[in-house]
One Martini backbone bead per residue (centre of mass of N, CA, C, O) as a GRO file, in nm:
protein
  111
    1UNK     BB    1   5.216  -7.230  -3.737
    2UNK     BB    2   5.239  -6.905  -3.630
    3UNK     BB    3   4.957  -6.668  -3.674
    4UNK     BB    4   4.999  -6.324  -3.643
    5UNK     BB    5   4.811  -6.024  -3.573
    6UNK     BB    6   4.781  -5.697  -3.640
    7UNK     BB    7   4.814  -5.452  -3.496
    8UNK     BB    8   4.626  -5.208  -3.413
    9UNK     BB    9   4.526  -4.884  -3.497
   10UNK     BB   10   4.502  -4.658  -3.285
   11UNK     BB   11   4.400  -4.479  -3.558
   12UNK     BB   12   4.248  -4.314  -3.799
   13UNK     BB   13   4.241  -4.298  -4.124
   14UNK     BB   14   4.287  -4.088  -4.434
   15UNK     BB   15   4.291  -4.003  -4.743
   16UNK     BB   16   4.265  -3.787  -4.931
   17UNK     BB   17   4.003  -3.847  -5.127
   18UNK     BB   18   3.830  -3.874  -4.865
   19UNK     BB   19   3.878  -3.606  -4.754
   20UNK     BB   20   3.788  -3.422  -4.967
   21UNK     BB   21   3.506  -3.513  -4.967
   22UNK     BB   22   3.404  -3.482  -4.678
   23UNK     BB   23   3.493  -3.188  -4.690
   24UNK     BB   24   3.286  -3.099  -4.917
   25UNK     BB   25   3.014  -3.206  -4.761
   26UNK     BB   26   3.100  -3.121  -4.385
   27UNK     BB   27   3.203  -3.347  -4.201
   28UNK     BB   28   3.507  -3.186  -4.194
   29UNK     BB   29   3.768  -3.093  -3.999
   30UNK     BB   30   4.042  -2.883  -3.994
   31UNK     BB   31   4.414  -2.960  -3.865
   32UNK     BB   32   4.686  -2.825  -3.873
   33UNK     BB   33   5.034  -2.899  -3.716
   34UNK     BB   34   5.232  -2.718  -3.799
   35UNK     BB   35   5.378  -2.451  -3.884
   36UNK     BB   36   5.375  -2.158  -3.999
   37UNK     BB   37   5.579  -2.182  -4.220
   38UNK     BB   38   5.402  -2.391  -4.348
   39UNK     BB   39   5.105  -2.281  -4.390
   40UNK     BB   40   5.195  -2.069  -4.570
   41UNK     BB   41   5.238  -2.179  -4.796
   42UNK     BB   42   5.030  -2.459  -4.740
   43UNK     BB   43   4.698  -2.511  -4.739
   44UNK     BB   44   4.390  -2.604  -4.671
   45UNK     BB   45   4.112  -2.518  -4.689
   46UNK     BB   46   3.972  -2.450  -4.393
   47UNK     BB   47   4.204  -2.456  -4.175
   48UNK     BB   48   4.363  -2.495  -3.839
   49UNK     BB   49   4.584  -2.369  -3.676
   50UNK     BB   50   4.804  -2.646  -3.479
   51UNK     BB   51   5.052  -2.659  -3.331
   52UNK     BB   52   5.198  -2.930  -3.183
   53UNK     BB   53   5.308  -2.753  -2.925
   54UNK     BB   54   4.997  -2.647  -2.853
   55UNK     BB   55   4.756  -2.840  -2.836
   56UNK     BB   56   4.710  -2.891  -2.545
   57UNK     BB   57   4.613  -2.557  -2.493
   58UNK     BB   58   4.410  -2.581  -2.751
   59UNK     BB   59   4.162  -2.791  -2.686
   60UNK     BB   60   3.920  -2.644  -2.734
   61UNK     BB   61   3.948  -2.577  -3.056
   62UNK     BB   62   3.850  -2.895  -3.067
   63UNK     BB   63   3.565  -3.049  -3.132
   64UNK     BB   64   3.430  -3.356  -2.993
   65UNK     BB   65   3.164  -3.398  -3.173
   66UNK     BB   66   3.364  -3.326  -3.466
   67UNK     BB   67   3.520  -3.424  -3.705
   68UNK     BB   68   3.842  -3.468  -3.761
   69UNK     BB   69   4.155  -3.368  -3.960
   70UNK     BB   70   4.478  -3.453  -3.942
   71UNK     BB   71   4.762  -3.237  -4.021
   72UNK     BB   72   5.062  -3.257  -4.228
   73UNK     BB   73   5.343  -3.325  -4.424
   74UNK     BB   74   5.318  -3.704  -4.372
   75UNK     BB   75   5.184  -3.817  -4.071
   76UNK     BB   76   5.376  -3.824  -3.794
   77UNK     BB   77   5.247  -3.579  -3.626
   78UNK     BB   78   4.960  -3.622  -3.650
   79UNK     BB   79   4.966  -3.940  -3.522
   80UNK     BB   80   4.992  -3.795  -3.259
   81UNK     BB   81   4.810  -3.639  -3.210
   82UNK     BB   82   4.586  -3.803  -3.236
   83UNK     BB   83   4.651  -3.991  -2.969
   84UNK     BB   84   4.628  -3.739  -2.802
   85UNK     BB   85   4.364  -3.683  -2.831
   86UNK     BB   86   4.221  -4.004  -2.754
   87UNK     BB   87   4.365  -3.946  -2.439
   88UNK     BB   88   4.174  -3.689  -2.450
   89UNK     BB   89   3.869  -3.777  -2.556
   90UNK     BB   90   3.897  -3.814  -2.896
   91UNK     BB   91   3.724  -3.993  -3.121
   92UNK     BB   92   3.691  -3.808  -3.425
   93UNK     BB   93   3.953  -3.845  -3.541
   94UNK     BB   94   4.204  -3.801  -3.800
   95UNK     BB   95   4.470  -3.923  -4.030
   96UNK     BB   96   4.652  -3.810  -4.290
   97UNK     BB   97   4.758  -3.957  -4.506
   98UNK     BB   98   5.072  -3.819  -4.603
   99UNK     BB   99   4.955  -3.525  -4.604
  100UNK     BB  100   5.000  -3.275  -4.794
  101UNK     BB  101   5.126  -3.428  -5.006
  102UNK     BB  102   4.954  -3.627  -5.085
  103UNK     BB  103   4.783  -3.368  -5.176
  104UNK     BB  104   4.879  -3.246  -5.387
  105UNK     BB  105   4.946  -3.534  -5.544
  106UNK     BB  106   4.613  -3.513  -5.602
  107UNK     BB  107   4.550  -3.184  -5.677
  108UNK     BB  108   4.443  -3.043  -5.427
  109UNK     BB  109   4.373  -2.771  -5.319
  110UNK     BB  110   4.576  -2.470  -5.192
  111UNK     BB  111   4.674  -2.200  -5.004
   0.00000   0.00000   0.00000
């Protein structure tokens, strides 16, 4: 019998709980990738907003050398950024498992 080994997942990825805590450290930035009016209900406080659609266009005001976790509503759109961003040369992004759902589920603040 042949086993084969899991492929690797391109992007790196943050639990809520390891998040909350980098993110209160100052380890990481934060990027949410939703619309506007997703972000309007609720978002990390000090987050910033770039709609998935804009991302390209906005490629500068995420800094290649601070590490950043990027999210969204569960983690789909979100893991898109994430390896868009890592073909354009940023090693340091991470996708929050979950998105903001699983942050919420685990009772962290939103704005």
């Amino acid at each position: 019998m042949t086993y084969h080994q899991a492929p690797a997942e391109p992007f790196g990825r943050l639990s809520a709980q390891e998040t909350s805590k980098r993110v209160a450290d100052g380890e990481l930035k934060v990027v949410d990738v939703r619309e506007p009016w997703e972000y309007e209900e609720a978002h990390i406080p000090g987050g910033r907003l770039i709609p998935v659609g804009e991302v390209r266009s906005r490629l500068e005001e995420i800094d290649r050398n601070t590490p950043a976790v990027i999210y969204c509503r569960s983690g789909g759109r979100s893991a898109k950024v994430v390896a868009l961003l890592q073909e354009a040369g940023y090693d340091k992004v991470l996708n929050l498992t979950g998105g903001i759902l699983a942050w919420a589920n685990a009772q962290y603040p939103t704005e």
